[in-house]
N, C-alpha and C positions, 0 to 999 in steps of 0.2 A: 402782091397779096396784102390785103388790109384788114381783113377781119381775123384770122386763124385759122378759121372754120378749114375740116379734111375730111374729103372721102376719097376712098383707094379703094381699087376692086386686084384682084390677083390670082393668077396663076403656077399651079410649081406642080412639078413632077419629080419625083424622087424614086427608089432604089436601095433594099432593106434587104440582106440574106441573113436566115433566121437560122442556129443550130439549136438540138435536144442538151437541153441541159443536165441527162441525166444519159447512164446507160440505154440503150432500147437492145432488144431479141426478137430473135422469130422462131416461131417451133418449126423445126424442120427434121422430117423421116423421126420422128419421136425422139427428137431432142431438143435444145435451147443453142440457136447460136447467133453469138452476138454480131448486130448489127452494123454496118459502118453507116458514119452519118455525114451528108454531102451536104447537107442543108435543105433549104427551102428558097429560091429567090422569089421577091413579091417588088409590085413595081406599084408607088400608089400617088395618085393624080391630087389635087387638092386646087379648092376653088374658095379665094375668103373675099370677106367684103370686109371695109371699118372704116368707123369712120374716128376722126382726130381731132387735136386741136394744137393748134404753134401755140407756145406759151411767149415767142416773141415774134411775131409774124411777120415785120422788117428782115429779117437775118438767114441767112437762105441755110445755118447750121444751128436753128432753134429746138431744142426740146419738143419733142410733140408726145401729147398722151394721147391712146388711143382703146377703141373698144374694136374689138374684132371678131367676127364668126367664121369660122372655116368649119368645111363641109370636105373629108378625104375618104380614102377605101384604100384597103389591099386587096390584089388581087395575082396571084390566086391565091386564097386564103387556106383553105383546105378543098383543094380541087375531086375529093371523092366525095363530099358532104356538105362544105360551104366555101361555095367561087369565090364570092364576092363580103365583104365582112366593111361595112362600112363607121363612118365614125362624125360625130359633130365636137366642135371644140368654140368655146367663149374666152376669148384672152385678154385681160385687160393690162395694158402693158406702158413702157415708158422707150421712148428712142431717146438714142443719146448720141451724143455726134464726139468723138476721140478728140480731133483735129478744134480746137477754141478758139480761131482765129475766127471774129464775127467780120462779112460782108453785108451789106446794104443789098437788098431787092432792088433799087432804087439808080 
């Protein structure tokens, strides 16, 4: 690598179970009774692209900034009303490598 220049495309699937954060009821035979809540599971896909830059482009544990767009959904979102509930996201972000030991591309 000799310039810095990055682009990365990505995929990830992920795995969210939602509960009511409050009491819920349902009227039943003319009364109120309280609900139990199991949740919601939602499974949601996500597709990003960004592009980067190594701020030391020799060192295979350099720094890179980066701009990114991801494109994800839940689903099922609310399956009586709305399946699908999707989402755009812009991140502009910094990787950082733990591990300081620099090696040579080279």
């Amino acid at each position: 690598m000799t310039n810095g220049l990055s682009f990365t495309g990505l995929f990830g699937l992920g795995y969210m179970h939602t509960f009511a954060t409050t009491e819920e009821f349902t009227f039943t035979d003319g009364q109120y009774v309280k609900k139990t809540d199991k949740g919601n599971a939602r499974l949601f896909p996500s597709l990003s692209f960004d592009v980067g830059y190594y701020l030391k482009a020799v060192e295979t544990n350099s720094p890179k900034i980066f701009l990114r767009y991801q494109a994800w959904a839940e689903y099922p979102y609310s399956p009586d009303f709305i399946p699908v509930l999707t989402h755009i996201n812009l991140h502009l972000g910094v990787k950082l490598f733990i591990n300081r030991q620099t090696r040579s591309h080279e």
